[in-house]
Structures are given as C-alpha cells and as structure tokens.
C-alpha positions in Angstrom: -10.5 -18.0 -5.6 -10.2 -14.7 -7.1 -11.4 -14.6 -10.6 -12.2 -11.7 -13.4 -15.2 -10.6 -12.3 -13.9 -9.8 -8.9 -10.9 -7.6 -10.7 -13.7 -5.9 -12.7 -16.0 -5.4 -9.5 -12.8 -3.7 -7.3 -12.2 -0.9 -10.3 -12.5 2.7 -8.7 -11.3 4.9 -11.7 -10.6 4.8 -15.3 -9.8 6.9 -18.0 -8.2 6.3 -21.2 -4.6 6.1 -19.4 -4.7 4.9 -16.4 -6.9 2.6 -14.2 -7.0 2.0 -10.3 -8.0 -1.0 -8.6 -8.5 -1.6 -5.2 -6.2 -4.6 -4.3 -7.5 -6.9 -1.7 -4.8 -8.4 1.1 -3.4 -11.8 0.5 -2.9 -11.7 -2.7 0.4 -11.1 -4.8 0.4 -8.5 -7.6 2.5 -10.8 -9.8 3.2 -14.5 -10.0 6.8 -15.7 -7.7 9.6 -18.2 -8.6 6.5 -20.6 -7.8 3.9 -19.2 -9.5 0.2 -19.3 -7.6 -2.5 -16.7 -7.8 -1.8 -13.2 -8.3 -3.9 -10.1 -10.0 -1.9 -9.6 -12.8 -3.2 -13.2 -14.0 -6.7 -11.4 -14.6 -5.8 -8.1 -16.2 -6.7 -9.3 -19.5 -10.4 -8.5 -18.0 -9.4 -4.8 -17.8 -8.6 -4.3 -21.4 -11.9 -2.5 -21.9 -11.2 -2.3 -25.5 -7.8 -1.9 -25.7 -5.5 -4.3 -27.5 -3.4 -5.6 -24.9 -4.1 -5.6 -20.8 -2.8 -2.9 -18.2 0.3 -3.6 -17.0 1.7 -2.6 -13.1 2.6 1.4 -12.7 4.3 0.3 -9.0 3.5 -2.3 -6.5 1.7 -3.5 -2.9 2.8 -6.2 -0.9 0.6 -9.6 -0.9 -0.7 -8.8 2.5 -1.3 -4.7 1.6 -5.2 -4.1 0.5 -6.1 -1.1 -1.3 -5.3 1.7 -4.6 -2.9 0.0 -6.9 -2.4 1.8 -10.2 -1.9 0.1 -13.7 -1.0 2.0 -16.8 -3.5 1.3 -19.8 -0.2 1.0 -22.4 3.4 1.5 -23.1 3.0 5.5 -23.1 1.2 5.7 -20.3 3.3 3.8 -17.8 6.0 6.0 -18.8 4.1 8.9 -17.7 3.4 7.2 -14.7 6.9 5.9 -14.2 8.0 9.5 -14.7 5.5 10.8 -12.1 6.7 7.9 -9.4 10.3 9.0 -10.5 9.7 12.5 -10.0 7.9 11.9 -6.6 4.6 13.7 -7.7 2.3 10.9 -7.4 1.0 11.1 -3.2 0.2 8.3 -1.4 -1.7 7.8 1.8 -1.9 4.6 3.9 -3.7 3.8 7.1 -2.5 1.3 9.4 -3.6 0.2 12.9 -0.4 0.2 15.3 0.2 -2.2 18.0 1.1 0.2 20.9 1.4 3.8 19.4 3.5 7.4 19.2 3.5 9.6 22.4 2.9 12.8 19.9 0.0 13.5 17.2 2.3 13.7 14.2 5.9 13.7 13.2 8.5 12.3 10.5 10.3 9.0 10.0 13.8 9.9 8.5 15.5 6.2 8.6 17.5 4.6 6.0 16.4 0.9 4.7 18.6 -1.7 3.0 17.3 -5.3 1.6 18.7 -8.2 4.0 19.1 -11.1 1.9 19.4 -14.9 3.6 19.2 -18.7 2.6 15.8 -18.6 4.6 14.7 -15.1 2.9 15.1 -11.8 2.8 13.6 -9.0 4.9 14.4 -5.0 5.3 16.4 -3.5 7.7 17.2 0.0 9.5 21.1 0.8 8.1 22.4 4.0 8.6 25.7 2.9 7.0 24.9 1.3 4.0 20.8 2.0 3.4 18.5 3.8 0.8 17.0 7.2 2.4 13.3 6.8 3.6 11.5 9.2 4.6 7.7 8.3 5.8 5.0 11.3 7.6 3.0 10.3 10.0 -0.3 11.8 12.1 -2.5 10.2 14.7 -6.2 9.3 13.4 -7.3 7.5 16.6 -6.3 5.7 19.7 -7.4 2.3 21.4 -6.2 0.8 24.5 -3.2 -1.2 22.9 -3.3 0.4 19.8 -2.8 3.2 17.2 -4.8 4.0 13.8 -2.0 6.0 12.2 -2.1 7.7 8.7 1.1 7.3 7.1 2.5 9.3 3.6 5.2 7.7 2.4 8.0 10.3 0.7 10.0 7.6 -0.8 8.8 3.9 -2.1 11.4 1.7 -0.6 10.4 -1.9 -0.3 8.6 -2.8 3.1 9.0 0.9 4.2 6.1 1.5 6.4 5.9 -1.6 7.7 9.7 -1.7 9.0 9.6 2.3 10.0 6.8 1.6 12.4 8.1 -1.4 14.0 11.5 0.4 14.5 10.0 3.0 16.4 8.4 0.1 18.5 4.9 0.3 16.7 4.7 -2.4 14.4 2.0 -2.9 12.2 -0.9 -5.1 13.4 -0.9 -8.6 12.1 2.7 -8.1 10.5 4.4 -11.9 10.6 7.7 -10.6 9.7 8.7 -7.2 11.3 6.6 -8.6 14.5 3.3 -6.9 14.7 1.5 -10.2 16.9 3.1 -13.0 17.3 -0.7 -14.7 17.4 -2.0 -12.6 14.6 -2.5 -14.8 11.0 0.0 -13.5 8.2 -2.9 -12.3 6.3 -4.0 -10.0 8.5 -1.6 -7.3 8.0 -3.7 -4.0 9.0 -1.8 -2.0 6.5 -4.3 -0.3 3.8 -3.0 2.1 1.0 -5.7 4.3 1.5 -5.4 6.9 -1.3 -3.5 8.1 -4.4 -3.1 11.7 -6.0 -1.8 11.4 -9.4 -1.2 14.9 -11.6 -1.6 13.0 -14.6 -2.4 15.4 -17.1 -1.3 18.9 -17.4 -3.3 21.8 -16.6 -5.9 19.7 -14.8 -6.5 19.0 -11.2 -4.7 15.8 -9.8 -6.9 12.5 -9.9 -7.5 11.5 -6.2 -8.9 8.1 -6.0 -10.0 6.4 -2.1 -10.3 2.6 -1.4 -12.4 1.9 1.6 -10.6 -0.1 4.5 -10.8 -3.7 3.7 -13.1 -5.5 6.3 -10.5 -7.6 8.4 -9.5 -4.2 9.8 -12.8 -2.5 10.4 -12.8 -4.0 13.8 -9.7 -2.3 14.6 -10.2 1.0 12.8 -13.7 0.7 14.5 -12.0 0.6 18.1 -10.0 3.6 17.3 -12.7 5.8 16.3 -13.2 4.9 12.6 -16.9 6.1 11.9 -17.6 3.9 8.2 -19.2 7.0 6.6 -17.7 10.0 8.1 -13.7 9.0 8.0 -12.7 10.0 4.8 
C-alpha cells in the first residue's frame, strides 16, 4: 500500500514552485470513475508549508514509472502549463523494445486519435482524422530479442510512445494493450520517463531532474548494456 511516507521518500527536487516526484508503475496519478489508490490522494504530505497541496502540472500513465511534475500553487501551474503549452519543457523516456529499429536513431512523425468503445478506449495511428505526433528516437543498447530505446517525445499526446513503438513493430515490453508480450503482467510496462528539463525561471539555467529506472526493468536494461552507475 503506498502511503505518505513513500511520496515524501520518491521527491527528487523542490523549490518554492515546483516539485518532482518520481512516480512508481502501477499506480494512477488520480483517482477513476471507481476511485482506488492513486498519488494525488497523498499530496497533502508535500505541502511543505504551504497552505494547500501541489496539484498535477501534466500526467503518466498507471503503468509509466518515473519524473512527474506538480506545481506548488495556482501561479505556478500556470507557468508550467504555459511551458508544456509552449513545448519548452523536454522530456526523455527509456523503454526496452520487444524486437527493435534496424538504424541507431530516427523520427516518428504519425498522427494519433483516441478510439473510444463500450469495452474501452485505446489510441490509434489515423492519418485522416489524428492529432500530429511527433516522438525522437536513438538506440541505447541491444539484446537478443530486444531494444533499450531512448525516446523524446515532441508532442504529449495520450499513449504516444507506447502506440508509436508498437506501430513500427516494436512495442513496448510488458505493454497489455498495444501488445508488447502477450505473457508479460500489465504492470510491467518497461516504459520509464527518465528525465525532465524545465526553463522555469528566466535568466537561469533549465532545472534537469533524473529518476533512476525502476527495478522491474533493471533486468532488461541490464541485458542491453545498462551499467547502474555509469548510464546517465
């Protein structure tokens, strides 16, 4: 059960604006329709101070581990929101690929659109009707059967990496929906946002802030070449 102290113990960087935490898999930001668990239930424990808790600057999925940025009040998620808006907030993931990309690097330029159903909703490649997406790619290490990729999302549409990837015909590892291994557990999604680089305040360098991979994919990362102290 995931409790206060354990929000407090994944903080990696505050200031008076803005704090990051590093957001473990299989968890939801927020509560759903049916409630259950989910981080934002514990942000009162990050008020260090301040009247009222941090609230979400943007989102990761339930199964996504890693830097999730909250804004400490009302002026500063605006600042923030501005900043996602404007596209000057960088973002780095790392996932480990079933299969892999022939070349090193490259660009994925595909177009997403929400799918809704009666059974759910998922994201789809539609070059008719979806949103631009646009995610960079290069090649960290290789494994037989697999790919550590890092990935740098240009745009922040809703499942992006995960259904860029498998429409190239590398899915994510572990991914239930967009078909990653059929045998894998739904929390194991090997997807990890591994970095942020938020120009918060004028005049001053950005803030860069790391989260270290989450330890149901160091065995993967490992394979590929992953060295724990040396990878950064």
């Amino acid at each position: 059960m995931f409790s206060d102290e354990a929000m407090v113990a994944r903080l990696l960087y505050r200031d008076g604006l803005m704090l990051i935490i590093d957001k473990p898999a299989g968890i939801p930001v927020h509560a759903g329709p049916k409630g259950g668990p989910n981080l934002e239930a514990h942000f009162d424990a990050l008020r260090f101070g301040l009247p009222e808790p941090p609230a979400l600057a943007h989102r990761l999925d339930r199964d996504t581990s890693g830097c999730l940025i909250l804004g400490r009040h009302r002026k500063a998620l605006r600042r923030l929101g501005k900043l996602f808006m404007a596209g000057q907030i960088a973002k780095t993931y790392w996932a480990v690929v079933v299969g892999g990309p022939d070349a090193e690097e490259g660009v994925i330029d595909l177009p997403l659109r929400k799918l809704n159903r009666v059974t759910g909703w998922r994201v789809i490649v539609d070059h008719a009707q979806g949103q631009n997406a646009v995610t960079d790619w290069r090649v960290r290490g290789r494994a037989d059967g697999m790919t550590w990729l890092e990935l740098s999302p240009r745009t922040g549409r809703t499942h992006q990496i995960r259904v860029h990837c498998a429409a190239l015909g590398w899915p994510i590892l572990g991914d239930p929906i967009y078909g990653g291994d059929p045998a894998a557990k739904p929390d194991t999604l090997h997807l990890h946002a591994r970095g942020v680089s938020v120009p918060l305040y004028p005049n001053k360098p950005p803030i860069a802030v790391t989260a270290p991979p989450p330890a149901h994919m160091l065995e993967a990362l490992r394979a590929c070449g992953f060295k724990d102290a040396a990878a950064a």
